[in-house]
C-alpha positions in Angstrom: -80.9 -65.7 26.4 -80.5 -67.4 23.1 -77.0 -68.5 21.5 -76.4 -68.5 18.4 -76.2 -71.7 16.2 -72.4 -73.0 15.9 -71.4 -73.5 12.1 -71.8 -76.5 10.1 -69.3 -78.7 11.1 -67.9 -78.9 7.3 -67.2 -75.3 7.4 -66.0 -75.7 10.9 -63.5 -78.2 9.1 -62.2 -76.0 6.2 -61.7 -72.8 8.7 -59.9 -75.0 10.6 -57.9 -76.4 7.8 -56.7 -73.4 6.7 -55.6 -71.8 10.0 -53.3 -74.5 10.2 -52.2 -75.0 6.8 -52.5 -78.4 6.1 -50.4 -79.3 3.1 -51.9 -81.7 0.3 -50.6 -82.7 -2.7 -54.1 -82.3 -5.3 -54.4 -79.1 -3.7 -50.8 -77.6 -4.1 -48.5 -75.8 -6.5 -45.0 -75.8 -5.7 -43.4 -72.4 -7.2 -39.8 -71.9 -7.9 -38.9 -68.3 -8.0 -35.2 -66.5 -10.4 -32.6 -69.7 -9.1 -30.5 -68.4 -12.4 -26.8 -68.4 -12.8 -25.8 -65.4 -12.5 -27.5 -65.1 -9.2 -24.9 -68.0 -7.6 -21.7 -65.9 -6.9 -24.2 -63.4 -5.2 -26.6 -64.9 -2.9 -25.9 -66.3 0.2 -26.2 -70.1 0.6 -27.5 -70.3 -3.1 -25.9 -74.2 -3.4 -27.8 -75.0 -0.2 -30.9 -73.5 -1.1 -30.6 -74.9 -5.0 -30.1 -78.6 -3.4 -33.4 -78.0 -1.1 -35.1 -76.6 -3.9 -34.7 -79.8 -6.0 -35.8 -82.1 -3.4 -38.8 -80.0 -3.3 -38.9 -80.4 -7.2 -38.2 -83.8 -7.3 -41.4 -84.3 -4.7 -43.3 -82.6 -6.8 -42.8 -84.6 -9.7 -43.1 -87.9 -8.1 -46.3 -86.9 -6.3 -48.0 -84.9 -9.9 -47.9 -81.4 -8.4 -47.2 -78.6 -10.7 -44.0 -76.9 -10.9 -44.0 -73.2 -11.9 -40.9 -71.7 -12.3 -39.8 -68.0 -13.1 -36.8 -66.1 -14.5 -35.9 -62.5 -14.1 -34.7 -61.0 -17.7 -33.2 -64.7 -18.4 -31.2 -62.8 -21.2 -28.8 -60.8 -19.0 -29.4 -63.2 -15.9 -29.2 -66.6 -17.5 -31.2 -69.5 -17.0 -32.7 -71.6 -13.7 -29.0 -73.6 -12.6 -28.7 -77.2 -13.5 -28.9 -78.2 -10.2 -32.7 -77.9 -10.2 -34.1 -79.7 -12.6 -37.2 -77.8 -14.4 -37.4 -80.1 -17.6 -41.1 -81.1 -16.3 -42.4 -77.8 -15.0 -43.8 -74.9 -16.6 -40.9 -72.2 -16.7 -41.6 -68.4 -17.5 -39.6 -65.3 -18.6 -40.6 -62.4 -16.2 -39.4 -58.4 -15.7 -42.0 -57.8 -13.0 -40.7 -59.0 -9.4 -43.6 -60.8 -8.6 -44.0 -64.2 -10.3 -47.8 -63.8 -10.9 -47.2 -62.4 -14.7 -50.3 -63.4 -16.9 -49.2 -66.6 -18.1 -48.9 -67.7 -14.2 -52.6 -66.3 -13.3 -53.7 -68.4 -16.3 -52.3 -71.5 -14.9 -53.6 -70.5 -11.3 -57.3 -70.3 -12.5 -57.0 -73.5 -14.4 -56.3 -75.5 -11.3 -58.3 -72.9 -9.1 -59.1 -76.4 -6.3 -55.7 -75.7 -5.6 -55.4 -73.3 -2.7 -51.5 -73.5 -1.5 -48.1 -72.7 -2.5 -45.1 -74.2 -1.7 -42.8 -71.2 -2.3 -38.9 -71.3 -3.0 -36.1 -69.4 -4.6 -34.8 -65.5 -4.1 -34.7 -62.7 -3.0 -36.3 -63.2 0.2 -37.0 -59.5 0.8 -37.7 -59.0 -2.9 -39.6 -61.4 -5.4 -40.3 -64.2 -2.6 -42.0 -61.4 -0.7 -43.6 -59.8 -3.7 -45.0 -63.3 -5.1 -46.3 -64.0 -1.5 -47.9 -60.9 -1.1 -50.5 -61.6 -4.6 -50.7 -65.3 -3.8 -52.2 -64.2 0.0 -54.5 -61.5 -1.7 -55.7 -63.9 -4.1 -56.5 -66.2 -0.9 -54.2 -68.9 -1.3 -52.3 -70.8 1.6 -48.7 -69.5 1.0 -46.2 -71.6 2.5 -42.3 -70.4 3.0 -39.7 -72.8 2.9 -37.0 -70.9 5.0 -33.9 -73.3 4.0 -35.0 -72.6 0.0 -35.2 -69.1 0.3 -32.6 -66.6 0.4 -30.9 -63.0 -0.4 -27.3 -61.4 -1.0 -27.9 -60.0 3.0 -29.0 -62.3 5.6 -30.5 -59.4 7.5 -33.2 -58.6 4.4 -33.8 -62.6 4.6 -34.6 -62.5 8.2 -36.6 -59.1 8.1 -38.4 -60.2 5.2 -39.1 -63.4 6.6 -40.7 -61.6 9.6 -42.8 -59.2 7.6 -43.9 -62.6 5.7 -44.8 -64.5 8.9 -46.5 -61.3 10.1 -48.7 -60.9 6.7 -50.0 -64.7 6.9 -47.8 -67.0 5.2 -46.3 -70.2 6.9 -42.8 -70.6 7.1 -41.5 -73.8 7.7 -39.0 -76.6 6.4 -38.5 -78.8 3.4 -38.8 -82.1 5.4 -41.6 -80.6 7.1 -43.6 -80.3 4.5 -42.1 -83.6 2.3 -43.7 -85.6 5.6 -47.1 -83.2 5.3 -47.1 -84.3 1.8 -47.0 -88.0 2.2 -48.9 -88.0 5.5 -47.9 -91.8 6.8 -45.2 -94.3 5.8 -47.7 -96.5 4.1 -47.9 -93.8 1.5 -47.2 -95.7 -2.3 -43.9 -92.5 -2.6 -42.7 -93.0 0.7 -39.6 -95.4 -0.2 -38.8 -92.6 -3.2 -39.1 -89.5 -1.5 -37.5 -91.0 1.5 -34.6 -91.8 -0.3 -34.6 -88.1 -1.5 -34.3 -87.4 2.0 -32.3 -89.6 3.9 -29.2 -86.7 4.3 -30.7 -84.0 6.2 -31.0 -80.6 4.2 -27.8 -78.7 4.1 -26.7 -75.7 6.6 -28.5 -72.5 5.5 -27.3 -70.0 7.9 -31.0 -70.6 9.8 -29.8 -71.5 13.2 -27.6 -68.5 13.8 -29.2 -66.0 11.6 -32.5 -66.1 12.2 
C-alpha cells in the first residue's frame, strides 16, 4: 500500500503558523475602527476600551506597525477621542460599515507580506464584525482584541463575538498579544512597552458578560 508523501516541511511550518495565529510585528497592521466622540456617552465601557486601544497604538508605534484608523461620517459623529492618539497613523473618512473603503485596500496591497490584523474599536456586532468578515475573505489572520472592542448592548458584543470566533478570527487580549509581539524580555522595546503595561487593562465587563 503506498502513502502518500507528507508536505514540505516549510509548508508544514506556514499551515501550522497560521492555525495558530502567531502574531509578528513586520507582518501586522493594527486597525482602529469609529472610537469618535460622539460614540462615548453611548457605548458601553468606551473609556476602557479607548485606554486598551492606545496601549495597542502606542505598541504599534514603538515597534513600526501601521496604524489604520476609520471614522464613520466624522462630520455628524466627530473625530477619533483624544485619548487615542492617531497623529502617526493613517486615519480615513468612511460611510460604508466596513473599514475596507478603497483608500484601506490600497494600503493593504502595498504591504500585501502583511497577513494579520490586530482589530479594535466599535460596534462589535456591527463594523468590527463587518471589517473582520472582508479582512478573513481576503485571507488575512484577523485577530480580536475582546477588552478593545465593544457595543451600546453587551448582549450584541458577546453574540457577535461568537459569530466572530465561529467565522475564524482569534479573539484574545491586549497583553496577550503585547507579549506575542515582543516574543522574550530580551526584546530592544521590552522596558517601553512594559512600562505601557505595568497597570493591568481596565475592567471591560468580560468576566461577567461574556
Amino acid at each position: 500500500m503506498r502513502f502518500m508523501d507528507p508536505p514540505p516541511p516549510k509548508k508544514m511550518a506556514s499551515n501550522a503558523a497560521r492555525s495558530l495565529g502567531r502574531i509578528v510585528a513586520n507582518r501586522t497592521f493594527v486597525f482602529v475602527c469609529d472610537m469618535q466622540e460622539k460614540f462615548k456617552p453611548s457605548i458601553r465601557y468606551f473609556p476602557e476600551i479607548a485606554t486598551v486601544a492606545q496601549r495597542l497604538v502606542q505598541t504599534a508605534y514603538i515597534l513600526g506597525i501601521p496604524v489604520i484608523a476609520t471614522e464613520q461620517y466624522p462630520k455628524g459623529l466627530g473625530n477619533t477621542v483624544t485619548e487615542i492618539d492617531v497623529s502617526k497613523a493613517k486615519v480615513f473618512a468612511k460611510t460604508k460599515f466596513s473599514m475596507i473603503i478603497p483608500e484601506v485596500e490600497q494600503i493593504l496591497k502595498s504591504e500585501d507580506e502583511r497577513k494579520s490584523v490586530i482589530l479594535t474599536g466599535i460596534e462589535t456586532q456591527v463594523c468590527v464584525q463587518q471589517t473582520a468578515f472582508d479582512l478573513l475573505e481576503r485571507g488575512y489572520n484577523v485577530h480580536i482584541i475582546a477588552d478593545a472592542v465593544s457595543s451600546r448592548s453587551q448582549v450584541d458584543r458577546m453574540f457577535a463575538i461568537e459569530r466572530l470566533r465561529g467565522s475564524g478570527c482569534y479573539i484574545t487580549t491586549s497583553e496577550s498579544v503585547l507579549f506575542e509581539l515582543m516574543g522574550d524580555s530580551k526584546h530592544p522595546n521590552f522596558k517601553e512597552i512594559q512600562a505601557l503595561i505595568k497597570t493591568s487593562a481596565p475592567d471591560s465587563g468580560l468576566l461577567t458578560k461574556l
